[in-house]
C-alpha positions as CSV (number, residue, x, y, z in Angstrom):
1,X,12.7,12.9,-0.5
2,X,13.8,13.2,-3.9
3,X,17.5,13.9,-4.9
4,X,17.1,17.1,-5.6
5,X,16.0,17.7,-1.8
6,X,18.6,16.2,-0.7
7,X,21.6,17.9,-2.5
8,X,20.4,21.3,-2.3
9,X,20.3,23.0,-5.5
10,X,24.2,23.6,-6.3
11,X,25.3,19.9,-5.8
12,X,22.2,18.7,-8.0
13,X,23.3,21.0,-10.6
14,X,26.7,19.8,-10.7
15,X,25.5,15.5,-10.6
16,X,22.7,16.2,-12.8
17,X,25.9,18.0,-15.2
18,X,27.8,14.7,-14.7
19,X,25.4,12.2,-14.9
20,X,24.4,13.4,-18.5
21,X,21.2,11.4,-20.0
22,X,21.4,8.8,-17.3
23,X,18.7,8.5,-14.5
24,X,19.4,8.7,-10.9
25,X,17.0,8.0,-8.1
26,X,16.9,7.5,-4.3
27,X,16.4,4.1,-3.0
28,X,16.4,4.3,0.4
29,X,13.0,3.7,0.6
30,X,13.1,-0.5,0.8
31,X,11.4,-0.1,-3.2
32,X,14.6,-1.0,-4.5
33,X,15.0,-4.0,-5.6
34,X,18.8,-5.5,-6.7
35,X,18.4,-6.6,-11.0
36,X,20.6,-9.6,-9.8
37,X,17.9,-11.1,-7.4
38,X,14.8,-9.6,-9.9
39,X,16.3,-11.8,-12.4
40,X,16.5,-14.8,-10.7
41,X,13.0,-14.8,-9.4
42,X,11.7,-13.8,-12.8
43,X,13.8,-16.6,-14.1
44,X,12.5,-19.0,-11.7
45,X,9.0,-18.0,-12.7
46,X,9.4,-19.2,-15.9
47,X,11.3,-22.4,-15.2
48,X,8.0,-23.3,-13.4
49,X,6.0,-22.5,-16.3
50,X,8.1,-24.6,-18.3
51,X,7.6,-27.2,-16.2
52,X,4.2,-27.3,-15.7
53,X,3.5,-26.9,-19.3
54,X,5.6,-29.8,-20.2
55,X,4.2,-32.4,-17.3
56,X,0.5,-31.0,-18.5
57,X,1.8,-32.0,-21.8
58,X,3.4,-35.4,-20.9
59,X,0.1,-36.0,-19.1
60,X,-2.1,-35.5,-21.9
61,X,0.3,-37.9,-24.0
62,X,-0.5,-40.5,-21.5
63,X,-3.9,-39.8,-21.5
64,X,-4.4,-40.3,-25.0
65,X,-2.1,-43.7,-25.3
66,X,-3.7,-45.0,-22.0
67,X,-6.9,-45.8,-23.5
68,X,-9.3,-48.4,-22.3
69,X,-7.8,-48.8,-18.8
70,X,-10.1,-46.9,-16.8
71,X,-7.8,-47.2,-13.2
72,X,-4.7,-45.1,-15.6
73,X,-8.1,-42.8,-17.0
74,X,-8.9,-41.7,-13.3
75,X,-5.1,-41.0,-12.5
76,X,-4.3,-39.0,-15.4
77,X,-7.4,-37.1,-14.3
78,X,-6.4,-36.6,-10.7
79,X,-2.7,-35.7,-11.7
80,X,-4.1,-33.1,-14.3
81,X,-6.3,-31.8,-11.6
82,X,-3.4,-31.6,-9.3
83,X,-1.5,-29.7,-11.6
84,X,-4.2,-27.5,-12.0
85,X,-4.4,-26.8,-8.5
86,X,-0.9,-26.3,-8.2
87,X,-0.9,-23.4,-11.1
88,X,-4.1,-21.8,-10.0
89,X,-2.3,-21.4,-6.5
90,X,0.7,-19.9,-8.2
91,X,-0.8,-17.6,-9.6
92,X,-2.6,-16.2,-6.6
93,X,0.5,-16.4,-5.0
94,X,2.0,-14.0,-7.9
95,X,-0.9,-11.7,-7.7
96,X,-0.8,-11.4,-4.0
97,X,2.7,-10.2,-4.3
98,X,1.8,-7.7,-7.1
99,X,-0.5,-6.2,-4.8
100,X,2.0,-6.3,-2.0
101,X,4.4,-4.7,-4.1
102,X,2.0,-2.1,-5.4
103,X,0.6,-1.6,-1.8
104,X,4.3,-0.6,-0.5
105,X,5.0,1.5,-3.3
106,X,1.6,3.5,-2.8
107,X,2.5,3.8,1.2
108,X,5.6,4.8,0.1
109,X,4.3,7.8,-2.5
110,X,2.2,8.7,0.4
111,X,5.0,9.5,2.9
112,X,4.4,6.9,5.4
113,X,6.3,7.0,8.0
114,X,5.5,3.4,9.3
115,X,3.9,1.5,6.2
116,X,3.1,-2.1,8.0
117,X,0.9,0.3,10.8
118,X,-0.6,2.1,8.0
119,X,-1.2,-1.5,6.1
120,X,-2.8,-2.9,9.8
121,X,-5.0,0.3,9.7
122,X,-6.1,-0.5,5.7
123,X,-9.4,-2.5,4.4
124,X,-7.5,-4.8,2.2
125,X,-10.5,-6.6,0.7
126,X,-11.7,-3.2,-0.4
127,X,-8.4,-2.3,-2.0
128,X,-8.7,-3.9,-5.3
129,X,-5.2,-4.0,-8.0
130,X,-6.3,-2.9,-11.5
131,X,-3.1,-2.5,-13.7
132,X,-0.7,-0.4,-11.7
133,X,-3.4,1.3,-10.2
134,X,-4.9,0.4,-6.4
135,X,-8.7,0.8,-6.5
136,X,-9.9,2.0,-2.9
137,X,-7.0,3.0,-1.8
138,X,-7.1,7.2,-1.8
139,X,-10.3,7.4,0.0
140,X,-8.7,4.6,3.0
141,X,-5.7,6.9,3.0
142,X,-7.3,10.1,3.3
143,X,-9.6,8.9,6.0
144,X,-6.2,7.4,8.1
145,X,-4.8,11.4,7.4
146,X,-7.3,13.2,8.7
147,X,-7.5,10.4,12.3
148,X,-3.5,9.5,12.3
149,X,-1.7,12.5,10.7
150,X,1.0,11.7,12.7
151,X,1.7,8.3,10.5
152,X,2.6,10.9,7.6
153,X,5.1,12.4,7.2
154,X,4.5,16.4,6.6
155,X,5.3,18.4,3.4
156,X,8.6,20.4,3.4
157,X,6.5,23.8,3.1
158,X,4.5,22.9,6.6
159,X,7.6,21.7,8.3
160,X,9.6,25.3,7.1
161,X,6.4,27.1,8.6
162,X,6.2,25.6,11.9
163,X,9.9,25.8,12.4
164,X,11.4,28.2,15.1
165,X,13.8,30.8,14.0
166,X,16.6,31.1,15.8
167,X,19.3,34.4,15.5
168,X,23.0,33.8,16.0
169,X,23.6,37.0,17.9
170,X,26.7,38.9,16.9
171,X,30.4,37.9,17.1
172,X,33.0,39.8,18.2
173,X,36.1,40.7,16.0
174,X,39.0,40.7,17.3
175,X,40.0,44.2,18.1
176,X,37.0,43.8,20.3
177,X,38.4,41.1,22.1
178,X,41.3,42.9,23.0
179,X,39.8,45.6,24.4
180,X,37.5,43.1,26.6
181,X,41.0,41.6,27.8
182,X,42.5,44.4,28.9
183,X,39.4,45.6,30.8
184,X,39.3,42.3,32.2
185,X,43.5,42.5,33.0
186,X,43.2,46.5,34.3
187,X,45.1,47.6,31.5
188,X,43.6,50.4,29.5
């Protein structure tokens, strides 16, 4: 639901007034996340960068003083392949989330009611990330629409057409009420 939805038109006009050049947005989706807590985990992703940049560094320093004694040779080698192992997994680990991330955001532009059903229901190893983009994704979606439409959420011009109407009837006024009193009371 976007903002203006969810002001109606007159209240929009007024914020929209107010706010000026700055961007609003509803985040009551879960796709928020806080810039406090993105900045520390983007800060912590470096830090480990660092790190592993400088011990592969330290390692190859070693490597090249430490020659002649084969025993220090195969350590080095088995540390550097540790290391290795240690950033290749990292980085899987980063792109998994990307995916994640890009995966929620897609459920969410999709109107899903309950994303982690519609996730269980998803092909994952078909769904490949390219950029921004999820590869496979559309056709999987489509295909759990047309089975599971109730996962979905509808659009607002089906929901206003399958709505009942209702009329309010008429009120009284007032002079009406007093005649219905007296009639009631035997006065006339």
């Amino acid at each position: 639901m976007d903002l203006k939805e969810l002001l109606g038109e007159e209240l929009y006009n007024q914020v929209m007034e107010k706010a000026g050049d700055n961007k609003l947005a509803v985040v009551s989706d879960g796709s928020y996340i806080p810039k406090e807590k993105f900045d520390a985990v983007n800060k912590e992703k470096n830090d480990y960068k660092k790190s592993l940049g400088e011990r592969d560094q330290q390692l190859e320093d070693l490597k090249t003083k430490a020659t002649g004694n084969e025993e220090l040779q195969n350590k080095i080698q088995q540390l550097q392949d540790d290391n290795q192992k240690l950033k290749d997994d990292y980085e899987s680990q980063i792109q998994q989330q990307q995916f994640d991330y890009a995966l929620k955001d897609a459920l969410g532009n999709a109107k899903a009611r309950n994303p982690k059903a519609i996730k269980a229901l998803l092909d994952t190893e078909n769904i490949k990330l390219d950029g921004n983009k999820l590869l496979g994704l559309d056709d999987q979606l489509k295909t759990i629409k047309e089975s599971d439409p109730y996962l979905f959420e509808e659009d607002q011009t089906e929901q206003q057409q399958q709505k009942p109407s209702f009329s309010t009837g008429q009120h009284s006024s007032e002079s009406n009420m007093d005649a219905f009193a007296k009639t009631l009371l035997g006065k006339e």
